[in-house]
C-alpha positions as CSV (number, residue, x, y, z in Angstrom):
1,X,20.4,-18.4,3.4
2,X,19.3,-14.8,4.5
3,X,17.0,-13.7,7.3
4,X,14.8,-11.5,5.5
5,X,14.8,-8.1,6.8
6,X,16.5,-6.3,9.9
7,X,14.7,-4.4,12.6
8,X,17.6,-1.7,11.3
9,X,16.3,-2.2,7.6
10,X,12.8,-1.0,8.6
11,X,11.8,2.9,8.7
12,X,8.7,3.6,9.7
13,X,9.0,6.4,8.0
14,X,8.6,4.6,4.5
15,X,5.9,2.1,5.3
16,X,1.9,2.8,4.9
17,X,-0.3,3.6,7.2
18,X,-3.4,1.4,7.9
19,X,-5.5,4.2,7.1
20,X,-3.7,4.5,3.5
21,X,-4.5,0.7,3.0
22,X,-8.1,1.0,3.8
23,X,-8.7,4.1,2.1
24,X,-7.7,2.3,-1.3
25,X,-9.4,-0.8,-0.9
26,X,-12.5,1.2,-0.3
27,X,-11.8,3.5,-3.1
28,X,-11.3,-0.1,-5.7
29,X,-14.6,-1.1,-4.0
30,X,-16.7,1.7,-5.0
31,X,-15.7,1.9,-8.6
32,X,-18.7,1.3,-10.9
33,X,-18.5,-2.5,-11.7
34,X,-20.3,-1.8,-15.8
35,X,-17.5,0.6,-16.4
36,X,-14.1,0.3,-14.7
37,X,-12.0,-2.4,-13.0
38,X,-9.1,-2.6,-10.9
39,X,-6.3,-4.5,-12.4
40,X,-3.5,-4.1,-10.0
41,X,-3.3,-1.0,-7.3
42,X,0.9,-0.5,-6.5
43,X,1.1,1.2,-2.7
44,X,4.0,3.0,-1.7
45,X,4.7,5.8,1.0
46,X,4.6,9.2,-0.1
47,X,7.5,10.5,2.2
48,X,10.2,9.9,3.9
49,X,14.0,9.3,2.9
């Protein structure tokens, strides 16, 4: 049976932010509730490698 991840399998350089996270809850939050929906919202860093 595995672990799960290693201290050595996590860059910090490829995980979100807080900020990022919050910034997209709020923007699902303000969408009109007569005319859109949020269905699903995928996060994922923008850089790194």
């Amino acid at each position: 049976m595995g672990t799960g991840r290693t201290h050595e399998e996590n860059d910090a350089r490829l995980m979100l932010l807080p900020q990022d996270v919050a910034d997209a809850v709020v923007f699902a939050c303000k969408q009109s509730k007569d005319t859109s929906r949020v269905m699903e919202m995928p996060l994922g860093a923008m850089s790194g490698s």
